[in-house]
C-alpha positions as CSV (number, residue, x, y, z in Angstrom):
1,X,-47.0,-0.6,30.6
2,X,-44.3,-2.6,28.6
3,X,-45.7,-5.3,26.4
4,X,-43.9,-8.8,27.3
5,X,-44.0,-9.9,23.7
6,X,-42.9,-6.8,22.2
7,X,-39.4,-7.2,19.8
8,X,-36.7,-5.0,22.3
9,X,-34.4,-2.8,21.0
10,X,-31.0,-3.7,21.1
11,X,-28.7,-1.1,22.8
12,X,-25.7,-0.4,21.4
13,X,-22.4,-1.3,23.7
14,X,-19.8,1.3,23.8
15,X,-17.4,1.3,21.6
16,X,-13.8,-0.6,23.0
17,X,-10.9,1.0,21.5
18,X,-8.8,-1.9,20.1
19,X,-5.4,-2.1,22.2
20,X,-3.0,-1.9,19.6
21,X,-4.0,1.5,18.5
22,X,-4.2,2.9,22.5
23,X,-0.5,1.8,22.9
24,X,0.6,3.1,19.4
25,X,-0.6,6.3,20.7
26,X,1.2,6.2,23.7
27,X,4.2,4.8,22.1
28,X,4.5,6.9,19.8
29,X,2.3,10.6,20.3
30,X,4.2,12.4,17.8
31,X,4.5,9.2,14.5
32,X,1.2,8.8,14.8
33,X,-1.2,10.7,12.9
34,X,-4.6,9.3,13.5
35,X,-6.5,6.2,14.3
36,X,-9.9,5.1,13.7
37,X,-11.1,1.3,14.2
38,X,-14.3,2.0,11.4
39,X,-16.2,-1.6,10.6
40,X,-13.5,-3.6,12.6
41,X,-11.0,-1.8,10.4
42,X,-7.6,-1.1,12.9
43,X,-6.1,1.9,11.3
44,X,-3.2,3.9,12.1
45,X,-1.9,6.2,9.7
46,X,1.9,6.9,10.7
47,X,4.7,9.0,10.1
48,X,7.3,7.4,7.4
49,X,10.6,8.0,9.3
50,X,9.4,6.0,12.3
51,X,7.9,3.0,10.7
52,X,10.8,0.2,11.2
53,X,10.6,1.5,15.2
54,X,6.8,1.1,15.0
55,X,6.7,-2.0,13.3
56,X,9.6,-3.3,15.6
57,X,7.4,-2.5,18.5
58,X,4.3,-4.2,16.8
59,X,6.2,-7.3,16.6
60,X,7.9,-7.4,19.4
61,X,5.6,-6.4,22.1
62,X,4.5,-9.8,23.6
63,X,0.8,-8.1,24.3
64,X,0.6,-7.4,20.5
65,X,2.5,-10.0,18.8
66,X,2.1,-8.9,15.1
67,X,4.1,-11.9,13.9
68,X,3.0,-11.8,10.1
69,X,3.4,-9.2,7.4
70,X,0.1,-9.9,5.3
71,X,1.0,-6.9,2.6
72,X,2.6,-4.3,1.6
73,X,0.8,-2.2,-1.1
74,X,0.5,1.9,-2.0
75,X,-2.3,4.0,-3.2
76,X,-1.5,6.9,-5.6
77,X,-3.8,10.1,-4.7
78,X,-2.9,12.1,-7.6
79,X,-3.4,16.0,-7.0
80,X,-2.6,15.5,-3.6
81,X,0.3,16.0,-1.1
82,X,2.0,14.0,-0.3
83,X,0.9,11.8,-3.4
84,X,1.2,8.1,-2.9
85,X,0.0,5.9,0.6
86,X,2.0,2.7,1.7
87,X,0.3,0.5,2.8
88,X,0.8,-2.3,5.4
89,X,-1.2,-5.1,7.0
90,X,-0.1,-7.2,9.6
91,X,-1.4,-9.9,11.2
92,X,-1.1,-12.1,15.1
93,X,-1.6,-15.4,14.5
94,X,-1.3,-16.0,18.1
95,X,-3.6,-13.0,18.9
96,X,-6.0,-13.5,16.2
97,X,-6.0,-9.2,15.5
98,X,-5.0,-7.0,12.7
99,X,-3.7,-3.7,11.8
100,X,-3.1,-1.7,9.1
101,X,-0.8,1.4,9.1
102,X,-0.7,3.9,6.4
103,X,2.6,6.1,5.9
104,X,2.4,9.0,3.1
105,X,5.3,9.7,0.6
106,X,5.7,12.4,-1.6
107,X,5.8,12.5,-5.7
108,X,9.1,13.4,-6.1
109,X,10.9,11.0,-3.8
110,X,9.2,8.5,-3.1
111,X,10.6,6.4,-0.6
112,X,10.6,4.5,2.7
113,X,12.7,2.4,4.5
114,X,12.5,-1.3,4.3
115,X,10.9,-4.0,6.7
116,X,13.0,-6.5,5.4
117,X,15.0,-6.8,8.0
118,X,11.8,-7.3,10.5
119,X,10.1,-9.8,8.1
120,X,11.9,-11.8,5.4
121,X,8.5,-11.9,3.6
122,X,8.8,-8.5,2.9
123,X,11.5,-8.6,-0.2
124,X,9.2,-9.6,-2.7
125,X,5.6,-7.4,-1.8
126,X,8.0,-4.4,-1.2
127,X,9.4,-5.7,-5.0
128,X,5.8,-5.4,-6.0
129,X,5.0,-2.2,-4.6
130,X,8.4,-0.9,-6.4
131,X,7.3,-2.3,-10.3
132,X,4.1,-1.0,-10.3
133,X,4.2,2.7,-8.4
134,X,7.5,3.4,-8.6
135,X,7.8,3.5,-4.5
136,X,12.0,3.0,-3.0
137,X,12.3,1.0,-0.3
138,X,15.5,1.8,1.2
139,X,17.7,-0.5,2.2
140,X,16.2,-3.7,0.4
141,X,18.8,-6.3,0.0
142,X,17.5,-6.7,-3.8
143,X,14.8,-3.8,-5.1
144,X,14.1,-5.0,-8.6
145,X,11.3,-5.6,-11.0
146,X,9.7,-8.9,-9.9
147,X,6.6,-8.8,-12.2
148,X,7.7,-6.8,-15.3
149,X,11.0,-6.9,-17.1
150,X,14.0,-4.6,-16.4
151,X,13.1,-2.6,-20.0
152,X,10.0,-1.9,-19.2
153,X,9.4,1.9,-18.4
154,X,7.3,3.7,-16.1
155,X,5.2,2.2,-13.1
156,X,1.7,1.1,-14.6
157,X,-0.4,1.4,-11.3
158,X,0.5,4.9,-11.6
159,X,-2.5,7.1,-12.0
160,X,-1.1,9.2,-15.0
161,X,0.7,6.2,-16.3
162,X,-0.4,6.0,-20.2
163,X,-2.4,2.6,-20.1
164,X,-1.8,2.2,-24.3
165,X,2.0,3.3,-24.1
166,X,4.2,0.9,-26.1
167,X,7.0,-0.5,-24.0
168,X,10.2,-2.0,-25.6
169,X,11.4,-5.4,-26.8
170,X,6.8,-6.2,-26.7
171,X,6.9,-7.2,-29.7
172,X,3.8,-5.8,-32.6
173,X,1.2,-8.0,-33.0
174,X,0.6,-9.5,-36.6
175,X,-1.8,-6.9,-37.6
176,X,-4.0,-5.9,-40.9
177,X,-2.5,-2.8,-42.6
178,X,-5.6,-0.9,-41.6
179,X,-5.2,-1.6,-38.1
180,X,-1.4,-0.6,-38.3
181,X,-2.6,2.5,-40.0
182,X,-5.2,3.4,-36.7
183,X,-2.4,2.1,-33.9
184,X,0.0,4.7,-36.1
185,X,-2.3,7.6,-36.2
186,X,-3.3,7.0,-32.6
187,X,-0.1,7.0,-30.7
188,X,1.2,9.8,-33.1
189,X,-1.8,11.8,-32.0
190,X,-1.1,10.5,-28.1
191,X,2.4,10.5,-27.8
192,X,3.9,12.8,-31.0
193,X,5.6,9.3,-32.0
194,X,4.9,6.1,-33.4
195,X,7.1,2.9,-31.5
């Protein structure tokens, strides 16, 4: 016998597939790698080549409606291959749904092509993306340093980027001899060079 006042357990609901992963899957079998929908998190990690047709089809399909490109971001796994994630989130504000896709590029050319021409807004994060891991976005209309200037060298988000290298035209801070003498021997010691 059951005890009326007794707390009940709660049973779990199957798990619902969210739609924009099924029809990525049967858009696109072989561009998409995998999907998982962990913690609300709508994941699909793609092939590069086909992600202007993708994200066309994100956009465009009135059921999906991915009308806003939140970010554009990578991730640099460094001993692994292909090295560096892109990543993308986009948005429905009509739909009130996310995704995120995830498209891997190697180390020694990294580049995809550019969702510029789907979403204006993406100039500057693909900018962003560029400056700090180094990542080509081809056929951006103007793919240049937006946060750091032209001189500077290197991609700082970088994993094996030195975080105390000296970049040109920064100019030295007014320092005590002594600490001149310590920034010296370090970078010597670093970098085999001083400035």
């Amino acid at each position: 016998m059951t005890d009326p006042e007794a707390p009940s357990t709660p049973t779990e609901a199957p798990a619902v597939e969210p739609l924009v992963l099924v029809r990525l899957r049967e858009r696109f079998p072989d561009a998409v790698h995998a999907t998982h929908a962990y913690r609300g998190d709508t994941t699909a990690e793609i092939v590069p080549t086909a992600l202007l047709e993708i994200c066309a089809f994100l956009r465009d399909d009135p059921e999906l409606a991915f009308d806003f490109l939140v970010d554009v971001t990578a991730v640099d796994y460094i001993g692994t291959v292909p090295r560096f994630e892109v990543v993308y989130h986009l948005y429905s504000l009509t739909k009130n749904h996310r995704v995120r896709l995830k498209a891997r590029v190697p180390e020694e050319d990294p580049r995809i092509a550019s969702l510029v021409p789907l979403w204006r807004g993406a100039d500057w994060l693909e900018r962003e993306t560029w400056d700090m891991y180094g990542i080509r976005f081809d056929g951006h209309p103007d793919l240049r340093r937006i946060f750091l200037y032209e001189e500077f060298q290197g991609h700082p988000l970088r994993k094996d980027y030195p975080k105390e290298k000296r970049q040109p035209l920064v100019p030295q801070r007014d320092l005590s001899p002594e600490q001149i003498e310590r920034t010296r021997a370090r970078e010597l010691e670093r970098y085999g060079r001083w400035q």
